[in-house]
PDB file with one MODEL, atoms N, CA, C and O in Angstrom:
MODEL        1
ATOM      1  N   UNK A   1      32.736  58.334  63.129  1.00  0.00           N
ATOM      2  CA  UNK A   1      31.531  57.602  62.816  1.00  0.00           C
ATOM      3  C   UNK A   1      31.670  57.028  61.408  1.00  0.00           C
ATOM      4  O   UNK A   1      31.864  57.805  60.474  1.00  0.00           O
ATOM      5  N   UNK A   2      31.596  55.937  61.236  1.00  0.00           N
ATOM      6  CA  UNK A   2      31.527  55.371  59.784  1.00  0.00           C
ATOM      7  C   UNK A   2      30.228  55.370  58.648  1.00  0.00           C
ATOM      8  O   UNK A   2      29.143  55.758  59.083  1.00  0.00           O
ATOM      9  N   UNK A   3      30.286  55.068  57.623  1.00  0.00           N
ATOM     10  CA  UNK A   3      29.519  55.071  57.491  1.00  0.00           C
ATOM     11  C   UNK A   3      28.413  54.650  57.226  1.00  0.00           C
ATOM     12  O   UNK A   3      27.448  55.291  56.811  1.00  0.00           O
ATOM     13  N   UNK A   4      28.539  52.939  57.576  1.00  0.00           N
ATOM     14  CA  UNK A   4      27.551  52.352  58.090  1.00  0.00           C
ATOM     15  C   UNK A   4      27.001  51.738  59.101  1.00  0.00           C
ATOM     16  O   UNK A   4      26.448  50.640  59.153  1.00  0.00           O
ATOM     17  N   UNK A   5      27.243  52.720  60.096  1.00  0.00           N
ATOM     18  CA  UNK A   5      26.936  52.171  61.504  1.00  0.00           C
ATOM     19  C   UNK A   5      25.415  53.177  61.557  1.00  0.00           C
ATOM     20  O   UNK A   5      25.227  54.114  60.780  1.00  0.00           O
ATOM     21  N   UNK A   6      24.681  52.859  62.358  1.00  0.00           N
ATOM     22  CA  UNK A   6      23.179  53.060  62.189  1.00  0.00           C
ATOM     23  C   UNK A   6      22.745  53.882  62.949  1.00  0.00           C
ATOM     24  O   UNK A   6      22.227  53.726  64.054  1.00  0.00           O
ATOM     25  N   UNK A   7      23.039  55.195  62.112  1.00  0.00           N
ATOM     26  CA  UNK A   7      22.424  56.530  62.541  1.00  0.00           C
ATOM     27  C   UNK A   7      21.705  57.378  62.068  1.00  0.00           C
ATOM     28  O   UNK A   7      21.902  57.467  60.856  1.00  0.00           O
ATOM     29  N   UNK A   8      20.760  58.236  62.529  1.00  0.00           N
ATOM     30  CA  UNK A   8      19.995  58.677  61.411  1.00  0.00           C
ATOM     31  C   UNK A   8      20.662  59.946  60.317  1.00  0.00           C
ATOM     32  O   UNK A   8      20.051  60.414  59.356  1.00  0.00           O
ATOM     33  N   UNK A   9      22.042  60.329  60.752  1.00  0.00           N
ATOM     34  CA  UNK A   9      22.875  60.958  59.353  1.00  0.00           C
ATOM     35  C   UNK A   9      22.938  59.894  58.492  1.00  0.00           C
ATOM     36  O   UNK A   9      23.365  60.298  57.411  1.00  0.00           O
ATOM     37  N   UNK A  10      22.668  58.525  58.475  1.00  0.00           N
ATOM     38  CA  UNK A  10      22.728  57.484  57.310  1.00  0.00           C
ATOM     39  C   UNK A  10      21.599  56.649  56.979  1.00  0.00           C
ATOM     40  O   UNK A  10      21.451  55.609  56.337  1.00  0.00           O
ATOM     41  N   UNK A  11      20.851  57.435  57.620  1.00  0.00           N
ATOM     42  CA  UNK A  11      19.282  57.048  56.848  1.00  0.00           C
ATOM     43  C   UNK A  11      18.779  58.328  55.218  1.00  0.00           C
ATOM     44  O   UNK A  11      19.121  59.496  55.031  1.00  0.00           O
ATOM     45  N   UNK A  12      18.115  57.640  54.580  1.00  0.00           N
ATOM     46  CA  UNK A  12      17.479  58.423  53.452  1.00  0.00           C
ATOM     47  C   UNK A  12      16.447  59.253  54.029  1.00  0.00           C
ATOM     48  O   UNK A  12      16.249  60.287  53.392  1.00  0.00           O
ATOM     49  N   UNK A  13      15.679  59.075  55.135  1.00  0.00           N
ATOM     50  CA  UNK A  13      14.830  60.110  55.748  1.00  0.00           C
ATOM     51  C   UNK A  13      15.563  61.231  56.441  1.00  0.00           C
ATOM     52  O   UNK A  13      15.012  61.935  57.288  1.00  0.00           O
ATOM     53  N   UNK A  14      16.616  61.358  56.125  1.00  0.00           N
ATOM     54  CA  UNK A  14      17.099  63.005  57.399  1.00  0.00           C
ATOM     55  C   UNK A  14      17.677  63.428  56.127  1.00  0.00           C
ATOM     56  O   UNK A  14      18.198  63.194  55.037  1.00  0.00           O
ATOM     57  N   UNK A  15      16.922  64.736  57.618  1.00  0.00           N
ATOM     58  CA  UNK A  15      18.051  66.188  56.145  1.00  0.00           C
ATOM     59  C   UNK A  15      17.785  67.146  57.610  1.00  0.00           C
ATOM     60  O   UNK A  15      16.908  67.114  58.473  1.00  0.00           O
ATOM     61  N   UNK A  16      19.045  68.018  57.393  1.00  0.00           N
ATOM     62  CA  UNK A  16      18.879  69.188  57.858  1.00  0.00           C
ATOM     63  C   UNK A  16      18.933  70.391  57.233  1.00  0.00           C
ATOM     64  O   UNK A  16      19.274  70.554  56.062  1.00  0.00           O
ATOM     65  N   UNK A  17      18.455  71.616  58.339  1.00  0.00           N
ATOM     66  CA  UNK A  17      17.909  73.142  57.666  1.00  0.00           C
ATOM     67  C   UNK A  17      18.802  73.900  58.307  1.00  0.00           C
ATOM     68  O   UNK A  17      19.393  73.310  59.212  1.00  0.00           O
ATOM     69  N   UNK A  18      19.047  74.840  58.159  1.00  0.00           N
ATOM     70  CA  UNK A  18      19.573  75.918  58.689  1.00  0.00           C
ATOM     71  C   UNK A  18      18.485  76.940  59.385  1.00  0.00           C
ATOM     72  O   UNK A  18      17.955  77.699  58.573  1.00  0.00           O
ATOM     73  N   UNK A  19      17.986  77.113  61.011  1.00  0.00           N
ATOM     74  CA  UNK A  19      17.289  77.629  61.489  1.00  0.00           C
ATOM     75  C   UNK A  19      17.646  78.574  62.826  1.00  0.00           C
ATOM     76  O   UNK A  19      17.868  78.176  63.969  1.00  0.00           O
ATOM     77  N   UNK A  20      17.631  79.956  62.323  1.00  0.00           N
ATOM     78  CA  UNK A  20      17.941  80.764  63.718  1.00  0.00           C
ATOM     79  C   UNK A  20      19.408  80.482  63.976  1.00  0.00           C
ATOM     80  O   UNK A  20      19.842  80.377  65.123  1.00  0.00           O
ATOM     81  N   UNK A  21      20.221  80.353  62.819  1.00  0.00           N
ATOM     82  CA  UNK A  21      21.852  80.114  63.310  1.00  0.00           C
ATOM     83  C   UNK A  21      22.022  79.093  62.963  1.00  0.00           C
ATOM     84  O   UNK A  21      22.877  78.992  62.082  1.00  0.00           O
ATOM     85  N   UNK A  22      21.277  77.687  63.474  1.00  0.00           N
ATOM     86  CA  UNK A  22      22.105  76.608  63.755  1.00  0.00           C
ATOM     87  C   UNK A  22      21.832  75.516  62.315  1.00  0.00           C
ATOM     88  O   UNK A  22      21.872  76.210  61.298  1.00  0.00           O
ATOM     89  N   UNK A  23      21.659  74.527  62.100  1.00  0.00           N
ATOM     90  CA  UNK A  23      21.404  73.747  61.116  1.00  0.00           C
ATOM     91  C   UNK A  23      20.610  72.818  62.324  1.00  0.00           C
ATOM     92  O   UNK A  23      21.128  72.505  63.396  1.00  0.00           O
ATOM     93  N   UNK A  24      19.315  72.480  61.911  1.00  0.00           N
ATOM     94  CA  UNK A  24      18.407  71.865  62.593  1.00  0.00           C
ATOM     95  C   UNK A  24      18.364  69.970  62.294  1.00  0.00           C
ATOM     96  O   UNK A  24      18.288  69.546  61.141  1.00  0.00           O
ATOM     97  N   UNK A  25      18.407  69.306  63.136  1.00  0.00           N
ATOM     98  CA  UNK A  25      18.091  67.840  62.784  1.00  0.00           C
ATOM     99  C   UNK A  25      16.952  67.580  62.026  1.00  0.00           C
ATOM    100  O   UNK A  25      16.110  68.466  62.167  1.00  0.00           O
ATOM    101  N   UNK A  26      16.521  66.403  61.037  1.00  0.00           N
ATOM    102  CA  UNK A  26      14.866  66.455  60.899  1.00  0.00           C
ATOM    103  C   UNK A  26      15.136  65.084  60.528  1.00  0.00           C
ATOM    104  O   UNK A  26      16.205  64.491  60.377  1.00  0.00           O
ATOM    105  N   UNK A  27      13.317  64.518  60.358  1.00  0.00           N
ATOM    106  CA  UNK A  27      13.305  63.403  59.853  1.00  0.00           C
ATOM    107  C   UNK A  27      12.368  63.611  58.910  1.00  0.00           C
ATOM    108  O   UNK A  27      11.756  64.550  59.420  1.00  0.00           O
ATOM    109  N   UNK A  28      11.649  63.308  57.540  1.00  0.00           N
ATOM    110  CA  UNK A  28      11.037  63.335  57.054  1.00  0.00           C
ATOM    111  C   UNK A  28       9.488  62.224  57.461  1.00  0.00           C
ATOM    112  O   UNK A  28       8.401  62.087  56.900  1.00  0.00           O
ATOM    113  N   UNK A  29       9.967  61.752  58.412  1.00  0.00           N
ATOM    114  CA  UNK A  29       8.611  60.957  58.817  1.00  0.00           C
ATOM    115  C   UNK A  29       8.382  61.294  60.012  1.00  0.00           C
ATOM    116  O   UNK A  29       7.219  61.647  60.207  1.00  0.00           O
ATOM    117  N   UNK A  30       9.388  61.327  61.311  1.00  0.00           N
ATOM    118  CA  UNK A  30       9.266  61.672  62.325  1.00  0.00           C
ATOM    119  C   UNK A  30       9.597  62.977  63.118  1.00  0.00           C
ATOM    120  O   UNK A  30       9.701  63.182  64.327  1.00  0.00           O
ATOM    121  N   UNK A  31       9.732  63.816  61.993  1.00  0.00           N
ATOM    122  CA  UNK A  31       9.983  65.497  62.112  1.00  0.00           C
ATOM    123  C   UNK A  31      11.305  65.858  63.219  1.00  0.00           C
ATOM    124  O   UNK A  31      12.348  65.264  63.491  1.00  0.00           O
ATOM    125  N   UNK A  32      10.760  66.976  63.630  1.00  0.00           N
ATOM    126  CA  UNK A  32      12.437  67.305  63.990  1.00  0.00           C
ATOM    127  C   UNK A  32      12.905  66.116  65.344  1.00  0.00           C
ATOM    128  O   UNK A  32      12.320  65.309  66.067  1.00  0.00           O
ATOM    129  N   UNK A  33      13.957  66.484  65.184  1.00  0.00           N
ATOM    130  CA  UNK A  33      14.969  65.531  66.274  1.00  0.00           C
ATOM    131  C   UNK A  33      15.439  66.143  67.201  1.00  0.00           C
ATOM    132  O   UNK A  33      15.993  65.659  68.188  1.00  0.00           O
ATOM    133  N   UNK A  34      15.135  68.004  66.796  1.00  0.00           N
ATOM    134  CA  UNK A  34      15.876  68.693  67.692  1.00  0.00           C
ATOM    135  C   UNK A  34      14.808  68.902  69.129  1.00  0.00           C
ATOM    136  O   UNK A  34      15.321  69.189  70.210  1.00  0.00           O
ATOM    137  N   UNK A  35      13.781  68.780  69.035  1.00  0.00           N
ATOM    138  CA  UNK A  35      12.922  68.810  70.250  1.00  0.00           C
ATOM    139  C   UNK A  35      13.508  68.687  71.539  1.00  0.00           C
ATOM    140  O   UNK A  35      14.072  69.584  72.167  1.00  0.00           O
ATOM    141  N   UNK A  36      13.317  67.411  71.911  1.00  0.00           N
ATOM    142  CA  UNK A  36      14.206  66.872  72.995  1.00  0.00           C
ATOM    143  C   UNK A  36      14.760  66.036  72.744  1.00  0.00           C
ATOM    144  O   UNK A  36      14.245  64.973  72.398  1.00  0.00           O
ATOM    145  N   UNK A  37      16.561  66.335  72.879  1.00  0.00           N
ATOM    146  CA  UNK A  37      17.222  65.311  72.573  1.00  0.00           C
ATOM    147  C   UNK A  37      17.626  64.371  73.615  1.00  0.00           C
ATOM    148  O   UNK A  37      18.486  63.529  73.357  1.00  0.00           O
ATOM    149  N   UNK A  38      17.111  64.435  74.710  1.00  0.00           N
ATOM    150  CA  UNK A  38      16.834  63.026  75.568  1.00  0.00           C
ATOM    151  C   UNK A  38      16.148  62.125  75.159  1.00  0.00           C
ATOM    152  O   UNK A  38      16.384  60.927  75.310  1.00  0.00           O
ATOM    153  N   UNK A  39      14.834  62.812  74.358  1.00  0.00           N
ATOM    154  CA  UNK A  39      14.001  61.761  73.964  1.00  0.00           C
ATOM    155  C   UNK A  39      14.368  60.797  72.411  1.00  0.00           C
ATOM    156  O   UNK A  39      14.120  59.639  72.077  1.00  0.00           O
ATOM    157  N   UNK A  40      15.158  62.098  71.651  1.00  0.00           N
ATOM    158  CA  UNK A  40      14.738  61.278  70.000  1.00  0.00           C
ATOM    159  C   UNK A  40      16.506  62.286  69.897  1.00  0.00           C
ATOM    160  O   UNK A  40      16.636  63.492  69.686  1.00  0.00           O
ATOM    161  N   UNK A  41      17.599  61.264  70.127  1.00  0.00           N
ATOM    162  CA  UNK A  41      18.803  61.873  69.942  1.00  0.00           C
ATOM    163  C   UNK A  41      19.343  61.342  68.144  1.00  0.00           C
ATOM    164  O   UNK A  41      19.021  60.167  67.969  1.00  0.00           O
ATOM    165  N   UNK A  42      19.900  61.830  67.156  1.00  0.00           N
ATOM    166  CA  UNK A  42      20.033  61.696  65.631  1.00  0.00           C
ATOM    167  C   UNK A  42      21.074  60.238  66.097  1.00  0.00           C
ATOM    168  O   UNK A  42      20.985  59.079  65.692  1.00  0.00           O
ATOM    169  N   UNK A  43      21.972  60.807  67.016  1.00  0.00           N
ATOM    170  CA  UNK A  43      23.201  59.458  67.422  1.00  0.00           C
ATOM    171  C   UNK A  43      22.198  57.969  67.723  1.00  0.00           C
ATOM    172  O   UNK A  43      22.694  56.869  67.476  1.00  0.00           O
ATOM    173  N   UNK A  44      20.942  58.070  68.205  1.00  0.00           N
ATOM    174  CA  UNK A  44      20.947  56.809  68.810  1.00  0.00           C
ATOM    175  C   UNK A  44      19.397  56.472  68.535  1.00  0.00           C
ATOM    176  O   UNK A  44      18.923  55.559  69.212  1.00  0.00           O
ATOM    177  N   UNK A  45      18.877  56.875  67.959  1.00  0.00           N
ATOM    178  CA  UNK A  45      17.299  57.006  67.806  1.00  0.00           C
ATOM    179  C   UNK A  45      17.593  55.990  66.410  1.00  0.00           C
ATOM    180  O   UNK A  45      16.531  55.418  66.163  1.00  0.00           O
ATOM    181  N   UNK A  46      18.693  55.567  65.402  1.00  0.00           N
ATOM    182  CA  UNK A  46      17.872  55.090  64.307  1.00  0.00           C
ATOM    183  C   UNK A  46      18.538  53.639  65.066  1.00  0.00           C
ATOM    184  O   UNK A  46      18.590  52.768  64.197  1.00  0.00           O
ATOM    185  N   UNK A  47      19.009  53.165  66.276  1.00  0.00           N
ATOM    186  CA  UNK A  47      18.863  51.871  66.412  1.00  0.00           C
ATOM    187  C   UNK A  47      17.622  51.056  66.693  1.00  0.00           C
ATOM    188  O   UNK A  47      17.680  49.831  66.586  1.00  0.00           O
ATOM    189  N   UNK A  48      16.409  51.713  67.074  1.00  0.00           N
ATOM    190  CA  UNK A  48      15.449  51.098  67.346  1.00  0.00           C
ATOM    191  C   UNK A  48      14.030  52.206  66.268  1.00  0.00           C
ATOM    192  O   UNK A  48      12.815  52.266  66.455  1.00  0.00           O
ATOM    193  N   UNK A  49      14.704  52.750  65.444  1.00  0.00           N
ATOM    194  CA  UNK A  49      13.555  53.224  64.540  1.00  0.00           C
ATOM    195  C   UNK A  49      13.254  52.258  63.452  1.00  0.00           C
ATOM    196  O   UNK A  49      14.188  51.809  62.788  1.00  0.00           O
ATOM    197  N   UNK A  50      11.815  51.837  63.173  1.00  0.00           N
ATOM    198  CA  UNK A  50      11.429  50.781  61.883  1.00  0.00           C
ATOM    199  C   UNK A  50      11.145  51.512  60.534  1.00  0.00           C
ATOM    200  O   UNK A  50      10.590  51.072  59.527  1.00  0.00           O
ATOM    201  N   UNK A  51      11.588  52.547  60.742  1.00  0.00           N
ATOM    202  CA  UNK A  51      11.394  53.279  59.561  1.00  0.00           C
ATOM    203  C   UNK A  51      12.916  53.247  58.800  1.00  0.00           C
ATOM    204  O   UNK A  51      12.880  53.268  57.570  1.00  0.00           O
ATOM    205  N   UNK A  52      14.139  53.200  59.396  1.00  0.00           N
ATOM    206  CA  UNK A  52      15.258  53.251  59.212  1.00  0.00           C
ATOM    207  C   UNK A  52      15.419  52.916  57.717  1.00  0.00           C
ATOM    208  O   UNK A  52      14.840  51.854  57.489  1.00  0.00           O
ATOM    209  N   UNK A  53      16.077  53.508  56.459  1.00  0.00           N
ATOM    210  CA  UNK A  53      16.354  53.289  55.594  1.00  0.00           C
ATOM    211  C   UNK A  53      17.769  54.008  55.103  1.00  0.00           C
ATOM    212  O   UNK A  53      17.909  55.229  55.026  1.00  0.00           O
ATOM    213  N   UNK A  54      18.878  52.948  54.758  1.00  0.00           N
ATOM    214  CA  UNK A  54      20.007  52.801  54.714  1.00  0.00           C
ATOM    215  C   UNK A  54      20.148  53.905  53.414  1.00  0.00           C
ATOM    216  O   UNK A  54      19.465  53.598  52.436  1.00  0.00           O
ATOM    217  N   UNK A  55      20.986  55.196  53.291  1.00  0.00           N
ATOM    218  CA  UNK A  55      21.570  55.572  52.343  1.00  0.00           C
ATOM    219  C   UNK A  55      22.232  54.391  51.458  1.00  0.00           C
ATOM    220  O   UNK A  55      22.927  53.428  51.781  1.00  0.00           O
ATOM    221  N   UNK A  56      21.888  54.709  50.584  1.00  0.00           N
ATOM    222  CA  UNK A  56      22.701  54.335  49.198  1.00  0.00           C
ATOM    223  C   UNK A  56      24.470  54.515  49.072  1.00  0.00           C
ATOM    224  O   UNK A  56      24.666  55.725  48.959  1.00  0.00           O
ATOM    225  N   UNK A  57      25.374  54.010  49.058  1.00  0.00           N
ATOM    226  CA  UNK A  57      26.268  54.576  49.124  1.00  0.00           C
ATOM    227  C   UNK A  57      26.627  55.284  47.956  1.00  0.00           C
ATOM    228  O   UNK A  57      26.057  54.763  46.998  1.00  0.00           O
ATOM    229  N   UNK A  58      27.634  56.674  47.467  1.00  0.00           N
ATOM    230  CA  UNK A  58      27.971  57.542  46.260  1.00  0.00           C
ATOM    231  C   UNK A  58      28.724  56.687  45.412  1.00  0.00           C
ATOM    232  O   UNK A  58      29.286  55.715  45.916  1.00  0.00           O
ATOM    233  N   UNK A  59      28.811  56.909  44.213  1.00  0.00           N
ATOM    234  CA  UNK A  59      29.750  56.320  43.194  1.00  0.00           C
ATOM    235  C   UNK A  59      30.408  57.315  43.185  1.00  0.00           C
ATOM    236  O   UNK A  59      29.963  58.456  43.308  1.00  0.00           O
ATOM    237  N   UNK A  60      31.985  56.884  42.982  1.00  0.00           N
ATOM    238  CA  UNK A  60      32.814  57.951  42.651  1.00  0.00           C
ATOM    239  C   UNK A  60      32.620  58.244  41.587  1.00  0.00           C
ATOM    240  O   UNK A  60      32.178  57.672  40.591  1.00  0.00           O
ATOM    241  N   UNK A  61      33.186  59.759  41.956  1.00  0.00           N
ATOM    242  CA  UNK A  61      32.567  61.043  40.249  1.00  0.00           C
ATOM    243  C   UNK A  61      33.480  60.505  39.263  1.00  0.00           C
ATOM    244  O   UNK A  61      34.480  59.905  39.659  1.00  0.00           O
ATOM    245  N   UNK A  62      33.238  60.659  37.914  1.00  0.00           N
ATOM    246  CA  UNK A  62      34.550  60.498  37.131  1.00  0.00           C
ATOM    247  C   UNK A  62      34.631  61.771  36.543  1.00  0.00           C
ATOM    248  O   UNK A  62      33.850  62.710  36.694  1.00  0.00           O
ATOM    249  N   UNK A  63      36.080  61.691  35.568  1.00  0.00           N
ATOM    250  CA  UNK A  63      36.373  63.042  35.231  1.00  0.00           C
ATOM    251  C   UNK A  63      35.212  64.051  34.099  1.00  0.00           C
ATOM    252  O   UNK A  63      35.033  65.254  33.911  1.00  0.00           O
ATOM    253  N   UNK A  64      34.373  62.235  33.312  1.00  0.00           N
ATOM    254  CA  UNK A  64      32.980  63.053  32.493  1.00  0.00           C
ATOM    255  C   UNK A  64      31.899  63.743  33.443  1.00  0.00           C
ATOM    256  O   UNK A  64      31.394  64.814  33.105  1.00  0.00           O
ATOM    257  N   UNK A  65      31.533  63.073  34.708  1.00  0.00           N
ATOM    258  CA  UNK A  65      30.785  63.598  35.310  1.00  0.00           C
ATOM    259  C   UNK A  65      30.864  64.859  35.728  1.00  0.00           C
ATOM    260  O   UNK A  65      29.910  65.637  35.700  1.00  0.00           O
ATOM    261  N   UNK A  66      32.442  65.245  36.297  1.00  0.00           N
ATOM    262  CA  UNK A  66      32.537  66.688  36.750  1.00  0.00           C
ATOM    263  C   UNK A  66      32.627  67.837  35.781  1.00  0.00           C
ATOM    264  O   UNK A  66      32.525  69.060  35.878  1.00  0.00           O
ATOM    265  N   UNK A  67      32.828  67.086  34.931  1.00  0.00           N
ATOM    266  CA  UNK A  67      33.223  68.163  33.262  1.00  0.00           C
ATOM    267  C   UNK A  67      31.682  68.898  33.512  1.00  0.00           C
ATOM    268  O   UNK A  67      31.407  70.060  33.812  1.00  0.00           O
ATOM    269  N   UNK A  68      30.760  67.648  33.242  1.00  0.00           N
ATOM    270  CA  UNK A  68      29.276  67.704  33.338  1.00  0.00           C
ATOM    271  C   UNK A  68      28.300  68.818  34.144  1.00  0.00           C
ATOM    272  O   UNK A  68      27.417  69.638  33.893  1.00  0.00           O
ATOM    273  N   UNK A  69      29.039  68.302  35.247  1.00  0.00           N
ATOM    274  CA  UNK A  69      28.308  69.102  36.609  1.00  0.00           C
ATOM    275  C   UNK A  69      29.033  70.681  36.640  1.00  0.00           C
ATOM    276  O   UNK A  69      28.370  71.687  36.894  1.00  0.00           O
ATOM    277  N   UNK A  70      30.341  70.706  36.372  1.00  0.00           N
ATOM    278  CA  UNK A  70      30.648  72.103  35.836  1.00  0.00           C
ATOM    279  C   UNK A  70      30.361  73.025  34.443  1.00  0.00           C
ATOM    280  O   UNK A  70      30.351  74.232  34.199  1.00  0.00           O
ATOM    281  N   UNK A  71      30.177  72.025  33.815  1.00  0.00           N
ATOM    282  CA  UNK A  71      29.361  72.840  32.604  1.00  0.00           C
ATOM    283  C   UNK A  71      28.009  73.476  32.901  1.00  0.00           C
ATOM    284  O   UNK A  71      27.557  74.603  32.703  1.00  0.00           O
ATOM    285  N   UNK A  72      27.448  72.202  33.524  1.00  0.00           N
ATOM    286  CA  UNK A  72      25.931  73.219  34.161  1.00  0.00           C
ATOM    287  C   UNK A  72      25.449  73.950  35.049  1.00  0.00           C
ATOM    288  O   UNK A  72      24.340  74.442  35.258  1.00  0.00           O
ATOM    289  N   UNK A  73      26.450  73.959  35.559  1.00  0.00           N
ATOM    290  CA  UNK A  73      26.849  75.420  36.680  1.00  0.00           C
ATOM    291  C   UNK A  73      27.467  76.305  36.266  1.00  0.00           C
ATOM    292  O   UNK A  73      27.287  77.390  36.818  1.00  0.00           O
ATOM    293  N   UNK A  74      28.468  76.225  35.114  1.00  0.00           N
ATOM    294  CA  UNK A  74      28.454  77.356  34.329  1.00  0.00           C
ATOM    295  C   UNK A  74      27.389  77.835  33.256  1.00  0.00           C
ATOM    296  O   UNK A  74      27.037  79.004  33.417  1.00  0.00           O
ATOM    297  N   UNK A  75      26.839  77.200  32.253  1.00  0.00           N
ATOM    298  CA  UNK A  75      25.909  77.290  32.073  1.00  0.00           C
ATOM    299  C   UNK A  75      24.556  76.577  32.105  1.00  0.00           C
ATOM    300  O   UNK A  75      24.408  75.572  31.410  1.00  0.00           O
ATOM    301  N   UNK A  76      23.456  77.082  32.948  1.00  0.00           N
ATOM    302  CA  UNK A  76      22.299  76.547  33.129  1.00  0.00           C
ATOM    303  C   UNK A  76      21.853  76.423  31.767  1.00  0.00           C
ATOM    304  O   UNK A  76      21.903  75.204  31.599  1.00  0.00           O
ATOM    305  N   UNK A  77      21.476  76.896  30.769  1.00  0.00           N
ATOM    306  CA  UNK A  77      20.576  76.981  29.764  1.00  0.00           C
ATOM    307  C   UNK A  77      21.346  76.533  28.721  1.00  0.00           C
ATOM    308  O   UNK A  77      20.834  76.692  27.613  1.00  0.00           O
ATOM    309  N   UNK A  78      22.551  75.962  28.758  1.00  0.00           N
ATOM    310  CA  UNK A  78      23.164  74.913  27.572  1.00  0.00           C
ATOM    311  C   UNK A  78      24.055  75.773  27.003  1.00  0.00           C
ATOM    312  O   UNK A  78      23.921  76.844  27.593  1.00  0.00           O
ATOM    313  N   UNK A  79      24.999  75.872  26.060  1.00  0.00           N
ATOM    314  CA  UNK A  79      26.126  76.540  25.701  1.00  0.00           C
ATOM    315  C   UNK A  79      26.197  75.926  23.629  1.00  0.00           C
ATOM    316  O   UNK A  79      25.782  74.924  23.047  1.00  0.00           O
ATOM    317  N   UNK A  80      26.675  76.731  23.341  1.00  0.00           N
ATOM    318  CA  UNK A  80      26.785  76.188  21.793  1.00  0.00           C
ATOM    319  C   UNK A  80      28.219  76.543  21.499  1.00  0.00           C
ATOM    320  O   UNK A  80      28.997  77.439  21.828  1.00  0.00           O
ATOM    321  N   UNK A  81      28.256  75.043  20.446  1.00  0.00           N
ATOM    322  CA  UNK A  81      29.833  74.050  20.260  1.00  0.00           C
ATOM    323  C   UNK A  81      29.999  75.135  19.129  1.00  0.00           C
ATOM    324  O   UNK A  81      29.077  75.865  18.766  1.00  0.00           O
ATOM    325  N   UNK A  82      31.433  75.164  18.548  1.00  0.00           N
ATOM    326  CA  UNK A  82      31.568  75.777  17.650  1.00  0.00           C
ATOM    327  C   UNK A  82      31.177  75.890  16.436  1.00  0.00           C
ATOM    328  O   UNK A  82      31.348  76.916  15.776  1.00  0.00           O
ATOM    329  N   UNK A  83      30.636  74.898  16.032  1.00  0.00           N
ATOM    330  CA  UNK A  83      29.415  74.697  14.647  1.00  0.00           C
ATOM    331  C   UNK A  83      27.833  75.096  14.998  1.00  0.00           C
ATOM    332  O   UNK A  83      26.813  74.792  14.380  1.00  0.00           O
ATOM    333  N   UNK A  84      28.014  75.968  16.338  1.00  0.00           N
ATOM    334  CA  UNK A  84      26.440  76.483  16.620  1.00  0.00           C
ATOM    335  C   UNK A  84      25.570  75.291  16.880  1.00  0.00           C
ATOM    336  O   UNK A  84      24.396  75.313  16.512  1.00  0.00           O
ATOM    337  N   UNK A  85      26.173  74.062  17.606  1.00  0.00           N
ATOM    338  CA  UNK A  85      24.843  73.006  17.837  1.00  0.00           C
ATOM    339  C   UNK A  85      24.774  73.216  19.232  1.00  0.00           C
ATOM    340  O   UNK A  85      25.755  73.723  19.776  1.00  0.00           O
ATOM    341  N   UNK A  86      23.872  72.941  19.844  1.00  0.00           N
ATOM    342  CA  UNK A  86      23.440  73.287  21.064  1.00  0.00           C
ATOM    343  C   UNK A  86      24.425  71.758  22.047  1.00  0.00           C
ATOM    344  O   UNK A  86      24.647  70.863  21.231  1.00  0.00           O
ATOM    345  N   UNK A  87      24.812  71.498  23.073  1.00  0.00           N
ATOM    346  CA  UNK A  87      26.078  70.969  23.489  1.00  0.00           C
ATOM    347  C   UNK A  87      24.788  70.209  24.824  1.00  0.00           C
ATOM    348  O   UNK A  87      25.102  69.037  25.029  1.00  0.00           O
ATOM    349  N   UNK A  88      23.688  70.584  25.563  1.00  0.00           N
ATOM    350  CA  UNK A  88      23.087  69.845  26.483  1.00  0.00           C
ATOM    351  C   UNK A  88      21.834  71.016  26.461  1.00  0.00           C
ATOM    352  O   UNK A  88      22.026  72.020  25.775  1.00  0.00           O
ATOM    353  N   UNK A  89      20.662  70.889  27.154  1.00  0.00           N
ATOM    354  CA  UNK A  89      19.966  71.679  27.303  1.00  0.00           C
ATOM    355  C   UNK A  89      19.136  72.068  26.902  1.00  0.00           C
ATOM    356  O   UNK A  89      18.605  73.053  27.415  1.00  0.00           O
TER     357      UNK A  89
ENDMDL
END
């Protein structure tokens, strides 16, 4: 599946949950998908949905960003540089 062919994994309204085992379909406007999937299938339901809104596509990370995103997963509450100044946070 690519990723702009028109499904609701590439709409900004879906997300899924993890429920009873499985990871559940959803829509944020038109709720779950997992009901009946004869009726409202994730594969084929966003060709004729008017709500449909196209993900954004990602920018690739660069090497500042991941520095970034690993610093604040190592530390949440900011870290101090060797002259004791506070570094983010």
């Amino acid at each position: 599946m690519s990723d702009t062919a028109r499904t609701c994994y590439n709409c900004n309204n879906y997300f899924t949950s993890y429920f009873c085992g499985y990871n559940s379909s959803n829509c944020k406007i038109h709720g779950s998908l997992d009901v009946d999937q004869r009726e409202r299938h994730p594969d084929t339901e966003a060709a004729r949905c008017k709500d449909f809104e196209p993900k954004k596509p990602k920018k690739p990370e660069t090497e500042e960003d991941r520095i970034e995103r690993l610093t604040r997963a190592l530390w949440p509450n900011g870290y101090r540089d060797k002259r004791g100044g506070s570094r983010h946070g």
